[in-house]
N, C-alpha and C positions, 0 to 999 in steps of 0.2 A: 504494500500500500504506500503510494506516495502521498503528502498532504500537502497542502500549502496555505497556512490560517492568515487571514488577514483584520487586522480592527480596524473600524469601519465608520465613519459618521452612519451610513445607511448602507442597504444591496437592496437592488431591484429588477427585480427579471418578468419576462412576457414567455410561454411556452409559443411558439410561432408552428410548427412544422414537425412533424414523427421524424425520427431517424429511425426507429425501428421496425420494423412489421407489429410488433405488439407491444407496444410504449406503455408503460405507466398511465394509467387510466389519471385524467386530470379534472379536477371539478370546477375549478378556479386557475385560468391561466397565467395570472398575474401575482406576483408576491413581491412585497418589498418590508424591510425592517430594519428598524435606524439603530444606533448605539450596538454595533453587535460586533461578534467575532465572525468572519466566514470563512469556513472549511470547507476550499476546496480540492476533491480527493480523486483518483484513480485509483483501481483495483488492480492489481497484476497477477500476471499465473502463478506465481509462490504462493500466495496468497489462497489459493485454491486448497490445498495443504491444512491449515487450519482457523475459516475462516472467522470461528468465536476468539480466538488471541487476537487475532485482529482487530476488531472491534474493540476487543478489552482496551488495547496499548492504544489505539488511535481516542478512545476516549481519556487517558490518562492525559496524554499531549493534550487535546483540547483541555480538560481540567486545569492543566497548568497553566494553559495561555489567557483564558478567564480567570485563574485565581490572579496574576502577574497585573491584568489591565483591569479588573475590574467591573467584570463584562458579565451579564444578566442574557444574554440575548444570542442566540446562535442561528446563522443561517450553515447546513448541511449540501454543499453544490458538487454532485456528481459533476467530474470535468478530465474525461477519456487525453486531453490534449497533454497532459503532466505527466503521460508514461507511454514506452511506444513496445509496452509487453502486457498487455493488457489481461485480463484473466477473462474467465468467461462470463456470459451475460446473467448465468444465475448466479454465481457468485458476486456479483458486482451487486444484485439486488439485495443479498441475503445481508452483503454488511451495511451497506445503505438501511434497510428497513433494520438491524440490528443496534445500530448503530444511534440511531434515530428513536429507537425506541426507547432507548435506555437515555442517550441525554435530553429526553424529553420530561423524564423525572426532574433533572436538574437546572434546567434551562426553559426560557421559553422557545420555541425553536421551530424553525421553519426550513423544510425539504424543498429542495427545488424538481422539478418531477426527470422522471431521469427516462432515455430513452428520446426525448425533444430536442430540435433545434432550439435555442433560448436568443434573447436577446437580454442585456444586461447591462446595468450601471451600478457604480459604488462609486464611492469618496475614502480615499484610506486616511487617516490619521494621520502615517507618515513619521509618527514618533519612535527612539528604538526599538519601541516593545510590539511595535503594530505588527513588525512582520516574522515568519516563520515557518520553516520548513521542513520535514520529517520524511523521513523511511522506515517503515516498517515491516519487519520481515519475521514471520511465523519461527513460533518453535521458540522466540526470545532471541534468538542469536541477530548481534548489534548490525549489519551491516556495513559496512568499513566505506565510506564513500570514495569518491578518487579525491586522491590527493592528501590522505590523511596517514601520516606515518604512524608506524607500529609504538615509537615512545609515546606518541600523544595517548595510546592507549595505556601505558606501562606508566604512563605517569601522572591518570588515573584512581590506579590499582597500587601504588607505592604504598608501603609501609613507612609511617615519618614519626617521627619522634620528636616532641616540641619544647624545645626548652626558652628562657629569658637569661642572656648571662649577661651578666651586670659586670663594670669597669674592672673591677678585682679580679673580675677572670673564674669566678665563682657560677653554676649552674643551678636554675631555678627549675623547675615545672611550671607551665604559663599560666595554672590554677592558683598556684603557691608563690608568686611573687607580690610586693608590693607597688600595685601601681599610681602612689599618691603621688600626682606631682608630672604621672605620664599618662596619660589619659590615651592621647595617641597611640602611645607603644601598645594599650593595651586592646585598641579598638585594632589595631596593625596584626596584630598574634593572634585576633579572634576571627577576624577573615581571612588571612593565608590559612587557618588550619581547617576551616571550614568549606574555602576552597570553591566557594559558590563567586563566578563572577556578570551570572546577569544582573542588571538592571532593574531596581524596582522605580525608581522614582527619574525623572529627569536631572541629571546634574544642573546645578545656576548655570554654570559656565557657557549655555548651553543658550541660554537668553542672552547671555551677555555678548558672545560671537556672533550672532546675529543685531544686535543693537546696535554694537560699536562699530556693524559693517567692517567684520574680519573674516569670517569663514561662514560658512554654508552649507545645505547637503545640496549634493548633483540628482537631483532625478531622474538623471538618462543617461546615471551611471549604477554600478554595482554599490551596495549598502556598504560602508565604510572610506567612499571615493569623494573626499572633498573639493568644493572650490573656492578658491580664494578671491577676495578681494583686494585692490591694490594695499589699502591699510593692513591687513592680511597677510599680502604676501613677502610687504618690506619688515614686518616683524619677523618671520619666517625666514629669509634673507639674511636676515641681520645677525639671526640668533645660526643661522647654518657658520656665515662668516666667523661670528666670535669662537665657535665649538673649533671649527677648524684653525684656528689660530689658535686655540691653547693646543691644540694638538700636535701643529708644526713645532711650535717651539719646544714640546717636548719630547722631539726627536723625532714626531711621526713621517714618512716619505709615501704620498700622497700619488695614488693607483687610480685610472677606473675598469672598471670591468662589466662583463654584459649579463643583463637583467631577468635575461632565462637559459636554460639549459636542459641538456639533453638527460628527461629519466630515467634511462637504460644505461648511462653512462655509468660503467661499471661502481667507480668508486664513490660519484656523486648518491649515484641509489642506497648505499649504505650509510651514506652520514645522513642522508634527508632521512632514513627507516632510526636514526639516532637523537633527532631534533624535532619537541613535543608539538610540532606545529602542522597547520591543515595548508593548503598549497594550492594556489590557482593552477589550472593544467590546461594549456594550450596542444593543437593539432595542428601542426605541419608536416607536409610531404611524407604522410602515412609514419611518422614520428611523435611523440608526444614529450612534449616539455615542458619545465613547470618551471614557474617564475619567483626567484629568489626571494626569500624571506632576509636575510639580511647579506655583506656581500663574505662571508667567510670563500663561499664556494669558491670565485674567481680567485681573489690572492692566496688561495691553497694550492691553485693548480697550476697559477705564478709561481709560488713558490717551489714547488716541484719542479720546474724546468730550468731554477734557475743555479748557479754554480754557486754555493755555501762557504763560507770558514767561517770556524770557529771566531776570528776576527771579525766579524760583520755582524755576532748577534749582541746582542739581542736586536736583530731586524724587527723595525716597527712601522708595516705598511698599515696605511688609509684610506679609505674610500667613504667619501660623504655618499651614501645610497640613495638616490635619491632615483628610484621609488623602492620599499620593500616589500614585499608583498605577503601575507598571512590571511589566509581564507576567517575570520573569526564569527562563530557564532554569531546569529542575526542577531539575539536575543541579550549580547553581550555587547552588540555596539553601543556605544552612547557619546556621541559628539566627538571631541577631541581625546576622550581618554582613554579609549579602545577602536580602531582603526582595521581595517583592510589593505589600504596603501599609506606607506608613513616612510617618513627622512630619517633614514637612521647614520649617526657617525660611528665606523666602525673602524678601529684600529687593533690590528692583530701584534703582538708582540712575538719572534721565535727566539727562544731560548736552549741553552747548549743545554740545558738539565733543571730539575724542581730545586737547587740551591738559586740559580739565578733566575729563577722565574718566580721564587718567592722577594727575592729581591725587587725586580721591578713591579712586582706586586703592590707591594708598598709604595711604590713612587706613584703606581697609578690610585693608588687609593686617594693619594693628595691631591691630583692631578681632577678626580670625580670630584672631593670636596670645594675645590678652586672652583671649577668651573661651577658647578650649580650657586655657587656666593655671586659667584661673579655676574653670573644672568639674572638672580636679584630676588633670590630663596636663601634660605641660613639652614642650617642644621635644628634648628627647632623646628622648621619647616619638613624636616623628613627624618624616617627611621630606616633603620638600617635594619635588611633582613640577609643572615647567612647562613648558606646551603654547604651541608658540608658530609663527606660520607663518614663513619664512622671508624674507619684504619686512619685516614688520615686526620683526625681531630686526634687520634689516640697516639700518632706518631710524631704528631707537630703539634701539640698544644698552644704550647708559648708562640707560635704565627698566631694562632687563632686570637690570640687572649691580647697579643699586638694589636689587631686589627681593630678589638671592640675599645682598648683603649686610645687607638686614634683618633677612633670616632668620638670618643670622651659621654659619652653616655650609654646604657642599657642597650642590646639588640636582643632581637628574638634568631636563634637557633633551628632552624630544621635538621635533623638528622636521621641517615640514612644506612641502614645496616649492610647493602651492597651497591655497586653505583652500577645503575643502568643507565648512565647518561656517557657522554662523552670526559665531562667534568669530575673532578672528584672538591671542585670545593668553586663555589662561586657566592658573591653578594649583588645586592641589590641596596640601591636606598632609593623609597617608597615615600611618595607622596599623598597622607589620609585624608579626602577630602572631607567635605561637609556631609556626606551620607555615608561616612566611614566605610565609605569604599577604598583600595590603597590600589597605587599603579606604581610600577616600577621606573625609578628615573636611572638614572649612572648604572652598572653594572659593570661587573669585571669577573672571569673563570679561569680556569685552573685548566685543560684540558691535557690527558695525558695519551690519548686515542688517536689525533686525526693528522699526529706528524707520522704515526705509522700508516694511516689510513691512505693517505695521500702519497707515501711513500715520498715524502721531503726528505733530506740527509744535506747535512753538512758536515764538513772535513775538520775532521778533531785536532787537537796539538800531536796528537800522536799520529796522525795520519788514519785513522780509522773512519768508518764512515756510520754516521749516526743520526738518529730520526732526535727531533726539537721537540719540547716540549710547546706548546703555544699558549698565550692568552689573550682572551676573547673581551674584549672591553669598548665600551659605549660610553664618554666620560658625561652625557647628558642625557642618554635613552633617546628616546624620537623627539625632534623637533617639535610634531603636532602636539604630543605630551606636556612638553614644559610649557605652550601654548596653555594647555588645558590647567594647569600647574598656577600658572600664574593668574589664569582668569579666576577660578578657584580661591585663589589665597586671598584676591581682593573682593571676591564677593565674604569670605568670614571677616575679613576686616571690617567691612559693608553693617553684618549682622551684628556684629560685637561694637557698633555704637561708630564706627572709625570712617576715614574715609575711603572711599577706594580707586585704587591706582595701577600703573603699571611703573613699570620701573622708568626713569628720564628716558635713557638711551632707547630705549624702545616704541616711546611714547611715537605715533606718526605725526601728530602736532606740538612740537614744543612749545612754542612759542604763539598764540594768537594775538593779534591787535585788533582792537575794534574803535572805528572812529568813532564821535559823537556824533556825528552827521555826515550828511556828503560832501560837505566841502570842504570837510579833514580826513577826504579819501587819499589824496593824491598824495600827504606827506604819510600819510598809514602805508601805502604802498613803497615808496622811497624809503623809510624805516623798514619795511619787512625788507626790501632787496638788501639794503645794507646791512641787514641780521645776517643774512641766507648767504651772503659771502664768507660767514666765519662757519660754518659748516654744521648750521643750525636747522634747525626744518620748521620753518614760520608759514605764517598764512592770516591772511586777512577777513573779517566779517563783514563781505559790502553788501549785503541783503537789504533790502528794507522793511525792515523788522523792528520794532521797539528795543530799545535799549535793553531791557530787563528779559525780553525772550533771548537776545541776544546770550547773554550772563547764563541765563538757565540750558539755553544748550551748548556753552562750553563746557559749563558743570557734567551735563549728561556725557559731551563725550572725554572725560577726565582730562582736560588739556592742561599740561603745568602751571603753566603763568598764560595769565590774560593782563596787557597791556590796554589801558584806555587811553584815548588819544582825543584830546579837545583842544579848543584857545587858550587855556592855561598852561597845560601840559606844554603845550608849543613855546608859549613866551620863556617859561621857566626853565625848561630844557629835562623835564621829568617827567615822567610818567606814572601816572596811579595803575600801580601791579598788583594781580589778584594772584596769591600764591595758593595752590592748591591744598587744602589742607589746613591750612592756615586762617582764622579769621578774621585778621586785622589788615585792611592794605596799607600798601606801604608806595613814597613815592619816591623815585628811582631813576638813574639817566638808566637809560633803554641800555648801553653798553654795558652796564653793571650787572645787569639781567644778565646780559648775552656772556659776561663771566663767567657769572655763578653757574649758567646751564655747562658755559665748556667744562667747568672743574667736578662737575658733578658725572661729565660722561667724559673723563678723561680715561684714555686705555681701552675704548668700546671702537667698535668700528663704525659707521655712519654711511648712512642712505638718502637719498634727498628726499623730498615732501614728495610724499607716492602719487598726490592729487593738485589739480589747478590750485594757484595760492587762494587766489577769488574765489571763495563761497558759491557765490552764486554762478560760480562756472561750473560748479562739480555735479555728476550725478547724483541719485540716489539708487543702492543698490539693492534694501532690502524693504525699503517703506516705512521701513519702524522709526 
């Protein structure tokens, strides 16, 4: 049984036409119902096999997607076009009428007649939770879709062990610690163990990329396939450039590589059947290929071809991904914090052995805490989560107990009694939002698998020839993420009474000016050009608009400083400046401003104003 549930303002269908020689007898050919969930199903020949399990598991899934949305209302739409192995015609009635008759107890619920050409409308929601898709296959056993490796199953079905170890390097149980004072940590170690990552509620952030005309969903694309808007995209931009700058300088040498590859390819099949991730899968020239999830694949097979010494490691190639791709759960997207295509920075490290690869370990662990300071998150902003197998916590303790005291406060512990992963020790630090959801930002692994896998070898002092140990490190996690990260941060500052913001350097308008009239336009323009020469991103309010709508939508769209510009301001050589945040203005020469903004984004990188300086030149791209 294939399904595909959709939540719906409404469905509405007309039976028009038999397809059948003996259609479902119809009393009323018209059905429509608003507020509902619609499940629409094909029957397949497996299915034939046992058609009451059938019935049973396709009503679970519906159960869930009505408990998740909240939905009273079910339309049941027979729809042959979802499977092209269809089962036969009385089975297809048997679970339809079975099917139907049991969430008839639960639901109000309407059968579309089955056997008929239909004609039909709906409205879907559109929200993460609206859409959703299943296989169901007799007997219980899960069906494996394409593109889903054997780990994503295995890791599942893992046994984990959860501990809290605290700076001392001391081992709690996540029941048995005390979490006065960590509130986070504690909300962070009750979803990783629990392991659930759909969606109940909409993330803020989620309003707030659509407000401030940053990002968007593509509707004529695949669910997790965003688009940007300019303001959007020069944050995006900005934050790819800074990542990759701390990278360079910290030795990364900077690769790209190509975005799919071939699944047969002997060795690639084994590390994708190694990596818990689902995969888009593309058909070419009676070939099938599946498109990188982040870019390890390419500089592994660089690295393989390429001539080694011992003098050249620890080699630390880069490649900013940009796209990566991870088939993810419909039910699991939700805006910016879980994704299907996403930027990811990835710098491999290869190392002559686990002495020196816990060495740069360490460097990059600083390297993850720099950079997420630097983008304009602290370490009270995230926890820290490490994955580690149990020989090697037992062998290296004191790395491990290094690591938690780096971090200078509490982390939560997974442990694992064998590794079925590639890794034998990896961290995360997790960003908990508002709905104590946690997403992974910075990362960095251990891998002790894929320099054999790949059959890389570098030339030892002794002239031998030897596979690297590698690590696997993201010093920001996806781009989209710390997007998601920071719209987040400033919506709880928002709720906790504060104001909310993005960081200076990132802001798309630093600086606005607004005349007091029009005929303090032309020196409002001559001031912004004069800003926009020190490598400031300014723009002007020439709308004609009241002063005070004015004020209220630079507020809405968080702009640092708002510069007023009148006949005062003119003669006196100052300006009355609205500081964000701040509730006193202050008056100011316009240059002094334009300091304060350089020293506050000194070391960031810089993008011009994504948009016309003039207001009233700009589009509008989401309405709101």
């Amino acid at each position: 049984m294939r399904v595909l549930l959709l939540h719906c303002d409404f469905l509405e269908f007309e039976a028009k036409k038999k397809a059948l020689r003996e259609p479902e007898e119809v009393k009323e050919p018209r059905g429509r119902l608003e507020e509902c969930v619609v499940c629409f199903m094909s029957v397949e020949k497996p299915d034939e096999e046992n058609p009451d399990y059938v019935v049973d598991e396709t009503l679970k899934v519906i159960d869930d997607m009505m408990a998740q949305v909240k939905a009273q209302n079910l339309v049941l739409y027979p729809y042959a076009h979802l499977s092209s192995n269809l089962g036969s015609l009385d089975t297809a009635r048997n679970v339809l009428d079975g099917l139907y008759a049991k969430a008839s107890q639960k639901y109000t619920t309407l059968k579309a007649p089955f056997g008929w050409y239909k004609s039909f409308g709906l409205k879907c929601k559109g929200h993460p939770l609206s859409e959703l898709s299943r296989t169901i296959v007799p007997g219980g056993a899960s069906k494996k879709e394409e593109g889903e490796s054997e780990a994503l199953k295995k890791e599942e079905k893992i046994q984990s062990h959860w501990h809290i170890m605290s700076v001392d390097g001391a081992l709690h149980e996540i029941g048995d610690f005390d979490y006065s004072g960590r509130e986070n940590l504690k909300k962070f170690a009750y979803y990783e163990k629990a392991k659930v990552r759909q969606a109940d509620k909409l993330p803020p952030h989620i309003e707030l990329m659509k407000r401030l005309e940053l990002v968007d969903y593509e509707p004529a694309s695949d669910g997790g396939n965003m688009r940007y808007y300019p303001k959007g995209r020069m944050i995006k931009a900005l934050l790819e450039t800074y990542v990759t700058e701390q990278i360079l300088d910290y030795g990364g040498v900077e690769v790209e590589t190509p975005l799919m590859y071939d699944l047969k390819h002997p060795t690639l099949e084994k590390y994708l059947n190694r990596f818990p991730a689902r995969q888009y899968m593309i058909h070419s020239d009676d070939k099938k290929y599946f498109m990188r999830f982040a870019a390890c694949f390419g500089q592994f097979l660089m690295a393989h071809d390429a001539t080694l010494s011992y003098r050249s490691l620890p080699l630390r190639l880069y490649e900013l991904a940009r796209y990566a791709f991870r088939r993810e759960k419909s039910g699991e997207l939700a805006g910016l914090r879980r994704l299907r295509a996403f930027t990811m920075p990835d710098v491999h490290a290869l190392c002559t052995g686990l002495e020196q690869a816990m060495t740069e370990y360490k460097r990059r662990l600083k390297l993850c805490i720099d950079t997420i300071e630097g983008i304009g998150l602290s370490k009270d902003d995230v926890e820290l989560g490490l994955r580690v197998t149990r020989e090697f916590y037992n062998e290296h303790r004191e790395f491990v107990e290094y690591l938690v005291k780096e971090f200078g406060k509490p982390v939560l512990v997974e442990m694992w009694d064998e590794r079925i992963f590639y890794f034998m020790l990896k961290y995360e630090l997790n960003f908990v939002d508002s709905l104590d959801k946690a997403s992974a930002l910075s990362t960095d692994q251990i891998d002790v698998e894929n320099g054999i896998t790949y059959d890389i070898q570098y030339t030892d002092s002794d002239g031998s020839m030897k596979n690297p140990v590698i690590l696997h490190c993201s010093p920001s996690g996806a781009i989209e993420r710390v997007i998601y990260a920071l719209l987040e941060k400033a919506h709880m500052v928002h709720a906790s009474g504060g104001t909310p913001k993005l960081p200076l350097w990132l802001s798309p308008t630093q600086i606005r000016i607004i005349p007091l009239s029009d005929k303090f336009l032309d020196k409002a323009v001559e001031l912004c050009d004069r800003l926009s020469t020190q490598q400031i991103r300014v723009d002007v309010d020439d709308r004609s608009e009241s002063m005070g709508k004015k004020i209220r939508d630079a507020e809405r769209e968080w702009i640092p400083y708002v510069l007023v510009l009148g006949e005062k301001e003119i003669e006196s050589g100052k300006v009355s400046v609205r500081i964000r945040g701040e509730k006193e203005q202050k008056l100011l020469v316009a240059e002094a401003v334009a300091v304060e903004v350089k020293e506050q984004v000194k070391g960031k990188p810089f993008r011009r104003l994504p948009l016309p300086k003039l207001l009233s030149a700009r589009p509008s791209f989401t309405g709101l």
